[in-house]
Each structure stands twice: as C-alpha cells, then as structure tokens.
N, C-alpha and C positions, 0 to 999 in steps of 0.2 A: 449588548451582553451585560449581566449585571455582574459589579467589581463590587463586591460588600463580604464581610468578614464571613456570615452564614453561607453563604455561594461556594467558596472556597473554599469553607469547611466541606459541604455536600460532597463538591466532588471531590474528596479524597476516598471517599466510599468505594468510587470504582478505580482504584489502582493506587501504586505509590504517586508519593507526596508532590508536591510541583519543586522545578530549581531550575534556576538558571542554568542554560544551557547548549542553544544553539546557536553558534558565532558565524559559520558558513550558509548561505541563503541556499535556493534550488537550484539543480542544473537541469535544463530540460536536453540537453545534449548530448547523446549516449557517447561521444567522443570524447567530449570534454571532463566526465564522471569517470569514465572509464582513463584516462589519464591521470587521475586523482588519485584512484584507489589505486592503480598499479605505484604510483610514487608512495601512497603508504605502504601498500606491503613490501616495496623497496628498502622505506625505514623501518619495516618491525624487528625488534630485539628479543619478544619475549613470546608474547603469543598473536596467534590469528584465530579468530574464530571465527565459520558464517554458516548459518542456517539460509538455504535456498530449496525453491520448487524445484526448478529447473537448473541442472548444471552443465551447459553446454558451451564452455568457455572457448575464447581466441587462443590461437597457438602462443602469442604474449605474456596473458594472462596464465598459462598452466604455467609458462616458463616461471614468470615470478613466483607461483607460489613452489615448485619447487627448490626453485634457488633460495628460498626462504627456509624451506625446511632442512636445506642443505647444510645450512649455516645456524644452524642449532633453534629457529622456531617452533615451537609446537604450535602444527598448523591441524588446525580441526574443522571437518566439512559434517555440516545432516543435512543429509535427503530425505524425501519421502523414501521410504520401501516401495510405495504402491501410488502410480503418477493418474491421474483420470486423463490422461493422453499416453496410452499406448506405446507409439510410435517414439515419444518425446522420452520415455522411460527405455525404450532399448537402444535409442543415441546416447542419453546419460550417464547408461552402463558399458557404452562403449568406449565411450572418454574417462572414463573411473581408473584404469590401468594406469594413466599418465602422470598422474597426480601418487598415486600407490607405490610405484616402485621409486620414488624418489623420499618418503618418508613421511609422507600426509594422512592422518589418518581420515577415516571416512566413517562415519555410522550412520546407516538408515532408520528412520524410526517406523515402525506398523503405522498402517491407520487408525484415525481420521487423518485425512491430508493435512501434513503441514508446510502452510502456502505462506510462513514466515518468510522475511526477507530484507537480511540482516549481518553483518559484517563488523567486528571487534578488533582493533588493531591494541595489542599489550594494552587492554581496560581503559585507552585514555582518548583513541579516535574512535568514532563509527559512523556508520552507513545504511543509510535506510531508507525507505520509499518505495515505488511500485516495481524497478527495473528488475528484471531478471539477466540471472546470469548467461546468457545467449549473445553468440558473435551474430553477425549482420543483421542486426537492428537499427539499426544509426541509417540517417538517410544518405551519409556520404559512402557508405559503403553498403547498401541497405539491406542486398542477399534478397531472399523471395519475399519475405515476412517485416519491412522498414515500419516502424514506429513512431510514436510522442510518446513520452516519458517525463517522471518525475522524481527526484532524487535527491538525498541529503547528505551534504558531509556534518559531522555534529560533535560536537566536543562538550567536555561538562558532565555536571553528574549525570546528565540522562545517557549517557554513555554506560554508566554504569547500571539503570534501568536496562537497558540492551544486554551488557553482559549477564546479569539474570536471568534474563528468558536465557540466554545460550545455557550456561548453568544447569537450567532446571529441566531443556530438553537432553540437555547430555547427565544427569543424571539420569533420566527415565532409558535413555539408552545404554548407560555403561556401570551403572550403579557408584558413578564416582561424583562425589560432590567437589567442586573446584572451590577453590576458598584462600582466603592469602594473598600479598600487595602482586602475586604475578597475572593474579587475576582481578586481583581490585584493587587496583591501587588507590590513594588519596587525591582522591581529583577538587578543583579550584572550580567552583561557580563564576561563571565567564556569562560575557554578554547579555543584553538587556531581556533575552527572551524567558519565557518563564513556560518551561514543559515538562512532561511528563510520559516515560513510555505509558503505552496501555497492554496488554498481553490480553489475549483471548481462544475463547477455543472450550470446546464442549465437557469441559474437567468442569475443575472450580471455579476457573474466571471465566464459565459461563455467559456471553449475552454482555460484555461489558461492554464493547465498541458499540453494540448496537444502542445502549442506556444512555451513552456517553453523547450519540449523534440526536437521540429525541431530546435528550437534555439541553443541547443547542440549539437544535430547531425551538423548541417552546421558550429558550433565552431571547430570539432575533426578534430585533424593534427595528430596524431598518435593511438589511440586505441579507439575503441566504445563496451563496453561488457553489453551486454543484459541480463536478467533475469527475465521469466515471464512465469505462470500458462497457459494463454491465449493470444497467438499470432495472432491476426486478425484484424493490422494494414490498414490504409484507403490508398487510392495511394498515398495521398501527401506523407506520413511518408515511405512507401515503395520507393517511388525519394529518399527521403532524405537517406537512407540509403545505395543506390543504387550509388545512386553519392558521397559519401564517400569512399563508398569499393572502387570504379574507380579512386579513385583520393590518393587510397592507404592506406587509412586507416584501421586498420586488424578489421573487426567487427564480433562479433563473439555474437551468438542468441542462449540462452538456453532455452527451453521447453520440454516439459516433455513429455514422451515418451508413458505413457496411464495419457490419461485426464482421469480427475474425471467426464466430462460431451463430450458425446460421441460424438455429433454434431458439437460441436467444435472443436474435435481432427478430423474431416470429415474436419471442413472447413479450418482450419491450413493449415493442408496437401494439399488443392487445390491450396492456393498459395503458396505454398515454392519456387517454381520455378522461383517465379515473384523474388527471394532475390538471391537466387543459381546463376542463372543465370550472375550476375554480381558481382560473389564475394566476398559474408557474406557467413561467415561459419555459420551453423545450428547444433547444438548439441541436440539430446536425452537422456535426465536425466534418469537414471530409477526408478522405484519403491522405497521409497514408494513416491508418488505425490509429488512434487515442489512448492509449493503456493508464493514462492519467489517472489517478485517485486523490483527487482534493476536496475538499469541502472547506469554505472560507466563510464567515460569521461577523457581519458590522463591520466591518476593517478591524477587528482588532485579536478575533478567534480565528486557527485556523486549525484542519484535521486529516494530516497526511499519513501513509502506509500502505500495507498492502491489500488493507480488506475492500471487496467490490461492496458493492449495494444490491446483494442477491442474498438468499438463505442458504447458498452454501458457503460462501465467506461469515454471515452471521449469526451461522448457529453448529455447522457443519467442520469445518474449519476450521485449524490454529493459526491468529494472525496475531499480527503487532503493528499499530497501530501510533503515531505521536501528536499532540494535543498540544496546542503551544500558545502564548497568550502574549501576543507583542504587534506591536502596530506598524510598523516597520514591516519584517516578515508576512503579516499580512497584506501589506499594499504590494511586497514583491511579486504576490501570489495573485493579486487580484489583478494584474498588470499580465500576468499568464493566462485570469481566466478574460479580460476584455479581447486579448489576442485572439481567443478563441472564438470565441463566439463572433469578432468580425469578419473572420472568415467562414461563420458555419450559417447555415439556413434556417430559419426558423419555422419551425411547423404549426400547426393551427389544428384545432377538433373540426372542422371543417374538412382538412386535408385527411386526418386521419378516417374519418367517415368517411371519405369517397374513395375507400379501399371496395373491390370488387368483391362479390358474396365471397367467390372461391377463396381469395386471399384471407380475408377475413376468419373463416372459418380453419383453415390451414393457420393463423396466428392464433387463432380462440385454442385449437388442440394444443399447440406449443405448449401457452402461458398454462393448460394442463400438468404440465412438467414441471412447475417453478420451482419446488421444493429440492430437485433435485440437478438443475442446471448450474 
C-alpha cells in the first residue's frame, strides 16, 4: 500500500477524514461480542443508538436494553420497513413490542434496504462489523442457523463517524437532527490505528465502498486476502483482481462452501472461472456458514463491515463500511483469514469445469440474477 502524502489526500474524497481510532481488535465469537455489548449498554448514561437488518435479539439482550431505557437512556433502534426475507421481517415485528412498551424508541426507514450495522453507546463506544442482531448464532448455542462472524468494539473519533450515519438516518426518518456533547461528545484520539468510517448507499455517497475496495486492489504490491459470505463481484472488481493476481500478487478469496441462500452459491459458482483462470486462489470454508466480511491489504490495510461483495450490497444498499491503516490490526486479521482457509478446500478451473451440463446451466440461469441477489 502506498503511505505518501497524495495517497491520503486521494482518499479523503470518499468519505471523512482518517483518526485514530480503534483500540479493541475483532471478536469472532458471537458470545464473547455479545458479552461486550451487553456490558456496554449496562454502562450507558446518555444515549444508545443502533441501526440493524435484522432485529431478533436474546431474551438478555431486550432485557438490557429496556433496563436502560428504564433508567433514563434514550435508546433508539432503525429497521428496515421492508426486510428481503419475509419470514425474518414478521419475527422482527414480533419482538418489536418488548422493547416498545418499556420506552425504546423504534423507526423503520422505506426502502432501499438498510443493511447497516451499527451500535452508539453515549457518542464515545461503538460496534460494528458483519454480526446481526440474532439469538442462536454462536456455535455454543447455535439454534438451527450457527455461524462465523466478525465484529468490533471501537472507541475514538471513528465512533463518532458512526454516530453520523445514525444521525443522518434518523434525520431522514424523524426530521430531527441530533446535535450536541449528548450526542457528540469530545472524543481523544486513542490507539495507533488510523480509520475512518465509510457510509454508502444509493443517495449521495453513492458507490464509495465499492471505489474504496478497487482503490485497494490497484494499491496491493504483495497480498490481497478476501473474506466474504457472497461472492458476486461486477467485471470491473473481477479486472481489478484479475490484474493483481498477473502482476503477482498472491490473492486469495474465501467463501463458503454451502451458502445459506442457494441462488447465490448457483451464481458464485458460474463465475469462479472468470478469477481461476488468471490466478486468485479460491477457498471453500466449511460448515457452519461464514458470514465474515474482511478484506486485508499487505499486512498493513484492512476493510471490515457490513457490505458483501455482490451488487446489492454495492450499489443497492445502505451500508457502512471501516477502513483502517495499522499493521497490527491487520496481522490480527490476517491470522483469522490463515485460520480459514487451513480449514477450507481449495478449488481449481478444472474442478469447476467438471460441473455436469445440467448444473452448469442451472448456475449460468442463477448468475442471470446477479443484479438482483
């Protein structure tokens, strides 16, 4: 990655400024995270704010946050209005009551989905990464649907990048602009990391995760390591990774080996070819699902959140996204993705050619869809 004064001017173009910021590494442990955040919202005094997909919390966790709001919190949740899982939006709305009659407010936002996913403790902790809010995920208690995850506790000014987006979608849904030390308070640049939220979504920050990750790819002179649930990259980002591998860079693309949604793991698989072909290795995680979203850059970039590597997360979609420039952090990351991939399989253009016409053709309809998976 290049560290020169033009570099870092460039990328402030797509989003605020870079600071010092992330003190706590990742938990891949939905136990361990989930112990975290309930002890923060234990301490909150002033406010909570979280922006999630999906809100299907443990009986714990409602507990806490009404006990919060009991005790004078102002605790604010957005949902989507409108979920692209059905089933996942009428459980949602069935746990909404528990949280409601104890003092929390709630606003949905209309469409586009917003697949943020993000948590403000009084402007000075937060929470961010791929994990949604859903009980039995964790493999020690895992319910039908157990996981891998990825998740941050974060303190510093990009905390306060965080409480912006909250901000800006709860303006759009209440016409109220939040402003003031109870929502932003004067935070201390801590620890050696140097990040930046990114916000995205089909307004005016427009295509910046997606700018943000060709931007990286075309920086990497030594390693590009992938991690992601959904692999169903547009041609530019497949060039871009394309002309990396060729020019020697080791990239290496983990995804999971049975998706949780079955159309996608059809249209993945149509294009693997398009990456094989010139040189990215391709690894199959297995069981139980990978919901990870990382992307790690030379040991020294790395690119965590909630956005997948499909065109509904990047162009579709409001996401948020953090960008972090520390060498440290990154080997933590890259020590999650070697774990990975020593347990995952590695595929071959060969393997994927010796799919059967029928399959074949049933993956070619899929990746038909892409625009819209």
């Amino acid at each position: 990655m290049k560290n020169d004064v033009l570099f870092l001017n460039a990328v402030e173009q797509i989003g605020t400024c870079l600071a010092r910021g992330i003190e706590d590494g990742p938990d891949v442990e939905y136990d361990k995270i989930r112990l975290t955040i309930l002890g923060a919202i234990g301490c909150a005094s002033r406010s909570l704010n979280i922006i999630t997909p999906y809100f299907l919390p443990d009986q714990p966790l409602i507990s806490a946050l009404n006990v919060a709001a009991m005790r004078g919190v102002e605790v604010n949740i957005i949902l989507p209005q409108k979920n692209n899982l059905r089933l996942v939006q009428w459980a949602c709305t069935a746990q909404l009551w528990q949280v409601l009659q104890r003092g929390c407010k709630v606003w949905l936002t209309p469409p586009p989905f917003d697949h943020t996913k993000l948590m403000v403790v009084d402007g000075r902790v937060g929470f961010t990464g791929g994990m949604n809010i859903r009980q039995g995920c964790c493999e020690t208690n895992p319910g039908k649907y157990p996981l891998h995850d990825l998740h941050f506790k974060v303190e510093g000014p990009i905390v306060t990048h965080m409480q912006e987006t909250f901000a800006d979608d709860w303006e759009f849904c209440t016409d109220e602009r939040l402003a003031g030390d109870a929502w932003f308070p004067a935070v201390e640049q801590i620890g050696t990391c140097l990040a930046r939220g990114i916000e995205d979504g089909p307004d005016v920050e427009y295509d910046k995760i997606r700018l943000t990750i060709l931007g990286a790819i075309g920086c990497a002179s030594r390693s590009l390591n992938i991690i992601t649930p959904y692999f169903l990259p547009d041609q530019a980002l497949i060039t871009a990774l394309n002309v990396a591998a060729m020019r020697g860079v080791d990239v290496n693309i983990v995804v999971p080996q049975k998706n949780n949604l079955r159309l996608v793991q059809w249209a993945c698989t149509a294009q693997l070819w398009q990456v094989l072909q010139r040189g990215c290795k391709v690894w199959l995680s297995p069981p139980p699902f990978d919901h990870t979203k990382l992307m790690v850059v030379d040991d020294v970039w790395s690119f965590v959140g909630s956005a997948n590597w499909d065109a509904r997360s990047l162009r579709l979609n409001f996401e948020f996204n953090v960008e972090c420039y520390d060498r440290q952090l990154a080997a933590e990351l890259q020590k999650i993705v070697r774990q990975r991939i020593s347990i995952s399989h590695q595929t071959s253009l060969e393997e994927v050619d010796s799919r059967t016409v029928p399959v074949r053709l049933r993956d070619g309809i899929a990746r038909l869809a892409m625009p819209y998976l």
